[in-house]
ZADO-1210 file (C-alpha; in nm, 4 decimals, padded with zeros to 6 digits):
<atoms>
<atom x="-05.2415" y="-09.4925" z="-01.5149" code="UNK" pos="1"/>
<atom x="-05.0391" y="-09.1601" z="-01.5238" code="UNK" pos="2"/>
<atom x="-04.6784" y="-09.0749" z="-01.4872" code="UNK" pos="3"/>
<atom x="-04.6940" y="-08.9080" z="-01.1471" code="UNK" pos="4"/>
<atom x="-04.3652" y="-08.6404" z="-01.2647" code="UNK" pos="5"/>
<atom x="-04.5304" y="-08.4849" z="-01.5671" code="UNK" pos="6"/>
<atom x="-04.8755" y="-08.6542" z="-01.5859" code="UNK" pos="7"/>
<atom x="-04.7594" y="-08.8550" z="-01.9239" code="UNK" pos="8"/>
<atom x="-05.0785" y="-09.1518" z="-01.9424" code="UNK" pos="9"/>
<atom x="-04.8753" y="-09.5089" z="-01.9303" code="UNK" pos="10"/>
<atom x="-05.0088" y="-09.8255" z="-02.0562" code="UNK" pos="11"/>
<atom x="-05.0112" y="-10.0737" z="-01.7316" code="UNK" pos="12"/>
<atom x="-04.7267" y="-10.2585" z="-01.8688" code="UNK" pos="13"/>
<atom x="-04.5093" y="-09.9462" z="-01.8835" code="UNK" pos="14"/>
<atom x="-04.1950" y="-09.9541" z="-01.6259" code="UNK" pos="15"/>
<atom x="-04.0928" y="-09.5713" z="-01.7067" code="UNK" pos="16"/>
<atom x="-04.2395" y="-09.2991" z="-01.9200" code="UNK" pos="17"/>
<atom x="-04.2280" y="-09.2709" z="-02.2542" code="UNK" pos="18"/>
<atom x="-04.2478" y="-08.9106" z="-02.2308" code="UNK" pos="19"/>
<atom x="-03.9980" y="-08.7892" z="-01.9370" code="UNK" pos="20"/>
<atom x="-03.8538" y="-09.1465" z="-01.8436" code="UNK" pos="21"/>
<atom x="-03.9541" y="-09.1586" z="-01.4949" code="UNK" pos="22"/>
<atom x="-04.0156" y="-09.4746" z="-01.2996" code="UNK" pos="23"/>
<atom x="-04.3933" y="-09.5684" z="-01.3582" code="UNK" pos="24"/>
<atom x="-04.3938" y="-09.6676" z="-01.0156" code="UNK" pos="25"/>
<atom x="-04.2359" y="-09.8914" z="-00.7394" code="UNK" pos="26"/>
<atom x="-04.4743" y="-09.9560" z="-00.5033" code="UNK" pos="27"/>
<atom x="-04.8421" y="-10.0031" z="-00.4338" code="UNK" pos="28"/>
<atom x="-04.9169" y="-09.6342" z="-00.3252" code="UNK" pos="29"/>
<atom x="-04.7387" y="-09.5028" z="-00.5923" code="UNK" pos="30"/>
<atom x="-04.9068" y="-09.7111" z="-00.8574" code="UNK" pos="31"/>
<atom x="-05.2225" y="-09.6013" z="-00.7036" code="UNK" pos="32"/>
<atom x="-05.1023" y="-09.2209" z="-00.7139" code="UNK" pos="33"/>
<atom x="-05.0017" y="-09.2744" z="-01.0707" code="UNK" pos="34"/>
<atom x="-05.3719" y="-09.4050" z="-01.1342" code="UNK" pos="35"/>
<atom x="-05.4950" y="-09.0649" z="-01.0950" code="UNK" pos="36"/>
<atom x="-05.5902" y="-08.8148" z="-01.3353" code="UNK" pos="37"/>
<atom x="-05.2870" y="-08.5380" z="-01.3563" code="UNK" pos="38"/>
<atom x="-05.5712" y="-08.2673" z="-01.2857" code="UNK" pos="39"/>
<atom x="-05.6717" y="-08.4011" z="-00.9471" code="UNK" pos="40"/>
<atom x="-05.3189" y="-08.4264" z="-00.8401" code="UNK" pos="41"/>
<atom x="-05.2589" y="-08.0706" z="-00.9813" code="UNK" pos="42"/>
<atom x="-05.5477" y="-07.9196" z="-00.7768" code="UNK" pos="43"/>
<atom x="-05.4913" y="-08.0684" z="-00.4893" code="UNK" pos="44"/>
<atom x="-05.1087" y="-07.9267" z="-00.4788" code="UNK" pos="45"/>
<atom x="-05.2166" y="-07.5770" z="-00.5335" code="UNK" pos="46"/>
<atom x="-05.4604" y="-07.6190" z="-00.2453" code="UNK" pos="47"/>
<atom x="-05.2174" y="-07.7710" z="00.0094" code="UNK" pos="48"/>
<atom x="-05.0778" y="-07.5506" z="00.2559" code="UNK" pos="49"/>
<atom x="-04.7007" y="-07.4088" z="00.1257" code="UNK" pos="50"/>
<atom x="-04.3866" y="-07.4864" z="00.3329" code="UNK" pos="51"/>
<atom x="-04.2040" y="-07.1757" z="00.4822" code="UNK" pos="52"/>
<atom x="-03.9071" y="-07.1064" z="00.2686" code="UNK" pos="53"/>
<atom x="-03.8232" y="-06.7787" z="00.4058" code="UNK" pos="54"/>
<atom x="-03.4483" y="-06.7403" z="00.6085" code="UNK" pos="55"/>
<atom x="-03.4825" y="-06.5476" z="00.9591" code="UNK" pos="56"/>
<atom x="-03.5584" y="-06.2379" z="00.9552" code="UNK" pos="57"/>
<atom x="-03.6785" y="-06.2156" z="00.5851" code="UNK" pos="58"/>
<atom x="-04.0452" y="-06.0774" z="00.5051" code="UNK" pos="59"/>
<atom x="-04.2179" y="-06.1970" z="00.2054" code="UNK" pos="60"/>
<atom x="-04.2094" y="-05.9893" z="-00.0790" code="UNK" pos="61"/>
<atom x="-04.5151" y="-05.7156" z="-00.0593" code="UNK" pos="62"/>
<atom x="-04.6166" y="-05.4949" z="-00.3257" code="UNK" pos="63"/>
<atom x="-04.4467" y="-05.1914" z="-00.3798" code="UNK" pos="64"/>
<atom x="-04.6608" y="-04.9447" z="-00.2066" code="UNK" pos="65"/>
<atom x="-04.6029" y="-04.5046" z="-00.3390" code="UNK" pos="66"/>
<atom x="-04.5661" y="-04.2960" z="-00.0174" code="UNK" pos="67"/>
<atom x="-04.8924" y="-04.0540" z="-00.0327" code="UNK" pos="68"/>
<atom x="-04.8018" y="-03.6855" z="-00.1838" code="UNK" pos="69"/>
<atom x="-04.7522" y="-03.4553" z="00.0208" code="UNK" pos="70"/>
<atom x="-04.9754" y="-03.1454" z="-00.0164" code="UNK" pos="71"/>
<atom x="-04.8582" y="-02.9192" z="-00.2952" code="UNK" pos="72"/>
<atom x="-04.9113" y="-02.5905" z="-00.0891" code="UNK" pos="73"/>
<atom x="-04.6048" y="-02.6140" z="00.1124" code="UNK" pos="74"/>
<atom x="-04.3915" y="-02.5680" z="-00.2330" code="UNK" pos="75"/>
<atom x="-04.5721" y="-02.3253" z="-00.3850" code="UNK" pos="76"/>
<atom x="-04.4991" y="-02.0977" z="-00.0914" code="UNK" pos="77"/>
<atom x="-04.1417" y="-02.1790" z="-00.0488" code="UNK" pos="78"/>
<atom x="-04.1504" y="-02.0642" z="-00.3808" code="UNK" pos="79"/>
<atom x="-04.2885" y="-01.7506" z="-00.3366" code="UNK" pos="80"/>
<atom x="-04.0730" y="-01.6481" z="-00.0559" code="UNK" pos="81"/>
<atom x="-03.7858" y="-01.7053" z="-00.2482" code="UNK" pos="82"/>
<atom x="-03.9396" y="-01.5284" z="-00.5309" code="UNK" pos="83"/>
<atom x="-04.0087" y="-01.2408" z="-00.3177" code="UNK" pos="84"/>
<atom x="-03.6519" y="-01.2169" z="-00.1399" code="UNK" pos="85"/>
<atom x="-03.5055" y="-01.2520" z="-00.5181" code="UNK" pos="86"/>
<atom x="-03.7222" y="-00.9620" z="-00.6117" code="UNK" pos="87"/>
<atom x="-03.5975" y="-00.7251" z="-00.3006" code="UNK" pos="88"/>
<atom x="-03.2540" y="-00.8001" z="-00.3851" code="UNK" pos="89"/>
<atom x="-03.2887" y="-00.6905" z="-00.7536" code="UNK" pos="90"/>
<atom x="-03.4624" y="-00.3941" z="-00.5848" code="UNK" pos="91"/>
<atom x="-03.1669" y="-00.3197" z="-00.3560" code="UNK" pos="92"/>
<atom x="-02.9545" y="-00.3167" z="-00.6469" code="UNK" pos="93"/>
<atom x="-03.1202" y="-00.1207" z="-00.8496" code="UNK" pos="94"/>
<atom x="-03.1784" y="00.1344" z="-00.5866" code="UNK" pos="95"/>
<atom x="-02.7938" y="00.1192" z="-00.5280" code="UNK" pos="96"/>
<atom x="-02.6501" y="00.1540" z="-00.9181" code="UNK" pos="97"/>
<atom x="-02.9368" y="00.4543" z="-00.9808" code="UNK" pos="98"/>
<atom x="-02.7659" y="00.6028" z="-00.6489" code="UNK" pos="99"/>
<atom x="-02.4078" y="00.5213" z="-00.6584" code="UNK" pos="100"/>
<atom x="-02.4379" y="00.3579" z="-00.3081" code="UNK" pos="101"/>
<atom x="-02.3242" y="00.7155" z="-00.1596" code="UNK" pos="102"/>
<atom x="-02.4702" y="01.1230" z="-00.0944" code="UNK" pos="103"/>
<atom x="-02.7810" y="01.1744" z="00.0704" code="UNK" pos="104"/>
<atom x="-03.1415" y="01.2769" z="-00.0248" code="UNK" pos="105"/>
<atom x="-03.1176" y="01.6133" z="00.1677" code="UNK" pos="106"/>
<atom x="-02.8226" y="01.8248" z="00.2720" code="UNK" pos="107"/>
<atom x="-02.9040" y="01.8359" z="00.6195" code="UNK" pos="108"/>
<atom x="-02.8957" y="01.4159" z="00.6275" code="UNK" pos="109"/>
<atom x="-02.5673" y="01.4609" z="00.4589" code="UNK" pos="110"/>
<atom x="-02.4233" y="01.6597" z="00.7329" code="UNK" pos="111"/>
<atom x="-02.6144" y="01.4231" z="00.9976" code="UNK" pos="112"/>
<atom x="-02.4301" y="01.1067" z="00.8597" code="UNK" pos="113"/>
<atom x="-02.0913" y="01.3004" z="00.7454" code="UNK" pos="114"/>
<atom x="-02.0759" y="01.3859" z="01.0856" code="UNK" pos="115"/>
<atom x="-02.1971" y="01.0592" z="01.2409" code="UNK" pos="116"/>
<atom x="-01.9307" y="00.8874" z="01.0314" code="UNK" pos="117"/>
<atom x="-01.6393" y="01.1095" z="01.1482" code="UNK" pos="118"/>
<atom x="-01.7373" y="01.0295" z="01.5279" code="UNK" pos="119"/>
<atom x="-01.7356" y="00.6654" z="01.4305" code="UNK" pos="120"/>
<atom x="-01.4039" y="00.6643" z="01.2470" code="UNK" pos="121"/>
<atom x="-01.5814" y="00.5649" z="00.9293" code="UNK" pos="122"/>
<atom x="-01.3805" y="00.6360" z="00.6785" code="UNK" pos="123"/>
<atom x="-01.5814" y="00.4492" z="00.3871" code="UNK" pos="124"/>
<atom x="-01.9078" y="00.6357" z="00.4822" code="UNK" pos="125"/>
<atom x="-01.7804" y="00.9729" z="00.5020" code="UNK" pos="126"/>
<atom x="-01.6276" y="00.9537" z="00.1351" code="UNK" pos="127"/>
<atom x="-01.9634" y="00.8448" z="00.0434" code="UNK" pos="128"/>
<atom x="-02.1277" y="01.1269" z="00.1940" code="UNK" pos="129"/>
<atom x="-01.8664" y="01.4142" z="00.0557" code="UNK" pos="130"/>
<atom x="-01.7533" y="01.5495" z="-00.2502" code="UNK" pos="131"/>
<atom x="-01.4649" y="01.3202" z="-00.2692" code="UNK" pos="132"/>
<atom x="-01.6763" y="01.0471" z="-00.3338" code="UNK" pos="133"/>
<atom x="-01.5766" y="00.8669" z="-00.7083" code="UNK" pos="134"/>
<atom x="-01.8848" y="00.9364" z="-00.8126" code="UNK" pos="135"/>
<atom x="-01.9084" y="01.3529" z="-00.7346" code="UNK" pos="136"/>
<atom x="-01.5560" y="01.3400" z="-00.8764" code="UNK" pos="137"/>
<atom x="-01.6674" y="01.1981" z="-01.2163" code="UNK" pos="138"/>
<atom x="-01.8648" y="01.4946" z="-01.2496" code="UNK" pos="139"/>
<atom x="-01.7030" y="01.8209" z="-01.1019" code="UNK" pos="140"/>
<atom x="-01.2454" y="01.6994" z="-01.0929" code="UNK" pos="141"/>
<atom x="-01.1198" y="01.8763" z="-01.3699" code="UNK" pos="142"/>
<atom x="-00.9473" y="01.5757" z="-01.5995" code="UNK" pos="143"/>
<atom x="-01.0538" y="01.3088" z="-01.3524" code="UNK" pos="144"/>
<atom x="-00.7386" y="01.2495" z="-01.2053" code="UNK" pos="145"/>
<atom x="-00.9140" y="01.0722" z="-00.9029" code="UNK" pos="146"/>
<atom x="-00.7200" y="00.8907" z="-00.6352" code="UNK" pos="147"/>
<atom x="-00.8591" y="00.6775" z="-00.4149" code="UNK" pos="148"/>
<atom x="-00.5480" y="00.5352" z="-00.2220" code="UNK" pos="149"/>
<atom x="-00.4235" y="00.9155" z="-00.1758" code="UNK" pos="150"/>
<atom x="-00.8153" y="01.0113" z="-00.0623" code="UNK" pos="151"/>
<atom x="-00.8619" y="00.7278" z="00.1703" code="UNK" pos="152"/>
<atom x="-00.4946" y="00.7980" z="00.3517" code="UNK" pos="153"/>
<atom x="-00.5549" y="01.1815" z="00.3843" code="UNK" pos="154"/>
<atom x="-00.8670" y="01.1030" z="00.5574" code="UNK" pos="155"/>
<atom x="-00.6838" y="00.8359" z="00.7895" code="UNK" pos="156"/>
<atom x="-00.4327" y="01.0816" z="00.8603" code="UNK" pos="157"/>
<atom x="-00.6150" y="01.3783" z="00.9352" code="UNK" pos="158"/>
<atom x="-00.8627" y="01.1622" z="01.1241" code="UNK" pos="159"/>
<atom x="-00.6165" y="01.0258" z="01.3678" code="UNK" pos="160"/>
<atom x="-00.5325" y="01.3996" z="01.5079" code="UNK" pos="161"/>
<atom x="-00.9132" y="01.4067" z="01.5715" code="UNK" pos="162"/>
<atom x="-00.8971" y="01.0234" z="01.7452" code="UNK" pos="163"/>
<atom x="-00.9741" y="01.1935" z="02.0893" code="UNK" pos="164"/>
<atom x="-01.2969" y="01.3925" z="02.0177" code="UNK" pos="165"/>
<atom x="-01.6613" y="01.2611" z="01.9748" code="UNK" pos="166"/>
<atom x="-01.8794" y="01.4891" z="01.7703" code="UNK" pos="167"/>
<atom x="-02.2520" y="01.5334" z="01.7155" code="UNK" pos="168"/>
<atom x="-02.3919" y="01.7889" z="01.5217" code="UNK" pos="169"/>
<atom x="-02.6932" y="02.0089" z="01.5580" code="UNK" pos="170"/>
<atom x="-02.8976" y="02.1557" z="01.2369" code="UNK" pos="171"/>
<atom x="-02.9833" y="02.5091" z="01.2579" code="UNK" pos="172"/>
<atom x="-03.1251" y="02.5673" z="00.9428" code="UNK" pos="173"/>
<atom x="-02.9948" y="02.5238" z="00.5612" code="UNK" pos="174"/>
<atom x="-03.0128" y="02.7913" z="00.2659" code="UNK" pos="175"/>
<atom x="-03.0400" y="02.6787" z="-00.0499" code="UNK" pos="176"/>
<atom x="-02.8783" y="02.8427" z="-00.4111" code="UNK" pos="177"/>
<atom x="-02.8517" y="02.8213" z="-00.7763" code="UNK" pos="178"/>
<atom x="-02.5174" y="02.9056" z="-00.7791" code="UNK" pos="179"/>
<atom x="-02.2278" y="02.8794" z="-00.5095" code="UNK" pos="180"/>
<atom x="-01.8871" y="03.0497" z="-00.5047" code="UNK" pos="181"/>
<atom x="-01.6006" y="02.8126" z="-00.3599" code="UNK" pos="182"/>
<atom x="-01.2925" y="02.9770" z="-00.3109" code="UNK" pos="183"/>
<atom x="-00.9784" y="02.7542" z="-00.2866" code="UNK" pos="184"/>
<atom x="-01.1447" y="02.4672" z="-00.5175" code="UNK" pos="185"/>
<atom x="-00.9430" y="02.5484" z="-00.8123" code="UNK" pos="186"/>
<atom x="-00.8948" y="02.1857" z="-00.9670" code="UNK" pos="187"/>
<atom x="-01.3041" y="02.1428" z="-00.9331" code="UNK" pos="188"/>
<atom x="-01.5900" y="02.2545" z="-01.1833" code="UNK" pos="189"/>
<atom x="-01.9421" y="02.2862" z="-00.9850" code="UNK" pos="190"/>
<atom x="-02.1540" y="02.3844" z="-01.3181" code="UNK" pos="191"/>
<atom x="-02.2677" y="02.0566" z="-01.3804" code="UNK" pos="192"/>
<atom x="-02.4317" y="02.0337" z="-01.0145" code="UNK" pos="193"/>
<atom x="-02.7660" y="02.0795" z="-00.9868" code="UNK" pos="194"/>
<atom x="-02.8232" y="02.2830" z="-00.6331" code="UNK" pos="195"/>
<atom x="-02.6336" y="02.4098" z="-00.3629" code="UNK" pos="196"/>
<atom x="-02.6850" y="02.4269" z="00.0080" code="UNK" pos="197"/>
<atom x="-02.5330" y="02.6103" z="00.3708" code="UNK" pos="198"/>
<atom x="-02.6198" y="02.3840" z="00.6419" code="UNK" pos="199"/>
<atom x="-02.5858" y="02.5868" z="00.9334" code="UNK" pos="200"/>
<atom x="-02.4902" y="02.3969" z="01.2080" code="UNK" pos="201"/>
<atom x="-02.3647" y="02.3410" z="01.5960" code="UNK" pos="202"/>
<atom x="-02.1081" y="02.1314" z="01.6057" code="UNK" pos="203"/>
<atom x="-01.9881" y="01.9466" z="01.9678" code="UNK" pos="204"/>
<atom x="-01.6837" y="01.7955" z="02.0413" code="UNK" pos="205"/>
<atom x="-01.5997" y="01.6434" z="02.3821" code="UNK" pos="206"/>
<atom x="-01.7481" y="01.9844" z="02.6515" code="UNK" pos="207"/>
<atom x="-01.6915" y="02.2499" z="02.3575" code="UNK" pos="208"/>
<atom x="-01.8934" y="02.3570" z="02.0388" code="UNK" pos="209"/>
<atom x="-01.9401" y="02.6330" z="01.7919" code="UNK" pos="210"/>
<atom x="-02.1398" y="02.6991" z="01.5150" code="UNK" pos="211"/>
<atom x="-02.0431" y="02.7554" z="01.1221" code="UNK" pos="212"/>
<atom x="-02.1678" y="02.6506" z="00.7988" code="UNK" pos="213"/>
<atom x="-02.1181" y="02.3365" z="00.6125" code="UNK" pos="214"/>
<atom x="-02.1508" y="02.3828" z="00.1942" code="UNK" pos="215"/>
<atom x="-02.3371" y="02.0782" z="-00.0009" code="UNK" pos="216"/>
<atom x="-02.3614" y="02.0242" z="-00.3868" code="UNK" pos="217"/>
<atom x="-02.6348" y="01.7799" z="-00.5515" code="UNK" pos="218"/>
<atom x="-02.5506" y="01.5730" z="-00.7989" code="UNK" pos="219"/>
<atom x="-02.7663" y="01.3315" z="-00.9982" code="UNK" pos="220"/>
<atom x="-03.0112" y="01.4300" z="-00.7226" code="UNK" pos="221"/>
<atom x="-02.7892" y="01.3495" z="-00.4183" code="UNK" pos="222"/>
<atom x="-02.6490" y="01.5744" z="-00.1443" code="UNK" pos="223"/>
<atom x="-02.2495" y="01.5655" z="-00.0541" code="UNK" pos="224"/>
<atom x="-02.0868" y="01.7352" z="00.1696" code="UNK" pos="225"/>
<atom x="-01.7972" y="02.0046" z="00.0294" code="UNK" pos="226"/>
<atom x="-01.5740" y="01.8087" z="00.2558" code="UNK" pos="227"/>
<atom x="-01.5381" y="01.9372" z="00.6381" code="UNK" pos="228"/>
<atom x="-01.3371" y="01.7833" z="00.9033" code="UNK" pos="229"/>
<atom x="-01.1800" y="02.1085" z="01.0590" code="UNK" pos="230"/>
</atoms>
């Protein structure tokens, strides 16, 4: 016979196992269990059905299962729109250092949005647009003694006796010279710019206008404004 705990064979005189000490056996079933080869009892274990072990609510454990890849064409063109939008804003920037950010690529758009900007209020733009701006000053202020606070509250000031007109501004037509004689410029050198303009002009404010002619100077191959608010 057989132990029936760890399949030990027993002489039929043996009480307990010589191998894991349990009881040989204790009844007739038992010895008759113990009679039979350890393989047959094995086998037929494996085979028998398995008791549910699992608390409420608890699934067996599956195998892990990878979620499926998503296609590879949705990050390639996220990519490239971000790669493009990087790109334009490098552009931008470029486009605004080679510029300054300020002037205008012909005299008559300088007047346009000088005069566009002084109907608006816009201080910022208009100092762009004239020959006040930091960057025309650089070039043509004798010593550079440039002064943005003083610049910024002269316009403010003078501005504010103009608060009840709204202007728009007609071009007539625009000369253009190699030279240009400003009278009353004293503190300013104009030999380093590279062209001068008259934009002739109509100007309206409110149910009046008149006519006269607005100076420009290029510099690094933008127009300004010789400054006009009068």
């Amino acid at each position: 016979m057989y132990c029936v705990k760890c399949g030990n064979k027993l002489e039929d005189t043996d009480k307990y196992c010589t191998k894991c000490g349990n009881r040989a056996f204790t009844s007739t079933e038992e010895q008759t269990e113990s009679a039979r080869p350890v393989e047959e009892r094995r086998e037929e274990l494996q085979n028998a059905p398995q008791p549910e072990v699992y608390g409420e609510g608890y699934a067996p454990h599956q195998a892990w299962q990878y979620p499926p890849k998503r296609s590879s064409g949705i990050k390639i063109a996220i990519i490239s729109v971000a790669v493009l939008l990087l790109l334009s804003v490098i552009a931008v920037g470029v486009i605004l250092a080679l510029r300054g950010g300020s002037g205008a690529s012909t005299p008559e758009r300088a007047v346009e949005g000088y005069f566009s900007a002084l109907d608006d209020k816009n201080i910022d733009k208009m100092i762009r647009l004239s020959y006040m701006n930091k960057k025309v000053c650089e070039v043509i202020l004798e010593d550079y003694l440039y002064d943005e606070e003083y610049i910024r509250r002269s316009y403010k000031n003078r501005l504010e006796s103009y608060s009840l007109h709204n202007y728009s501004v007609n071009v007539q037509k625009t000369e253009m010279y190699d030279q240009h004689d400003f009278i009353g410029y004293n503190d300013f050198n104009f030999e380093n710019c590279q062209g001068f303009a008259d934009v002739y002009v109509e100007i309206f404010a409110n149910d009046s206008s008149y006519e006269t002619r607005i100076p420009c100077i290029m510099i690094n191959k933008r127009w300004y404004v010789v400054d006009y608010i009068y």
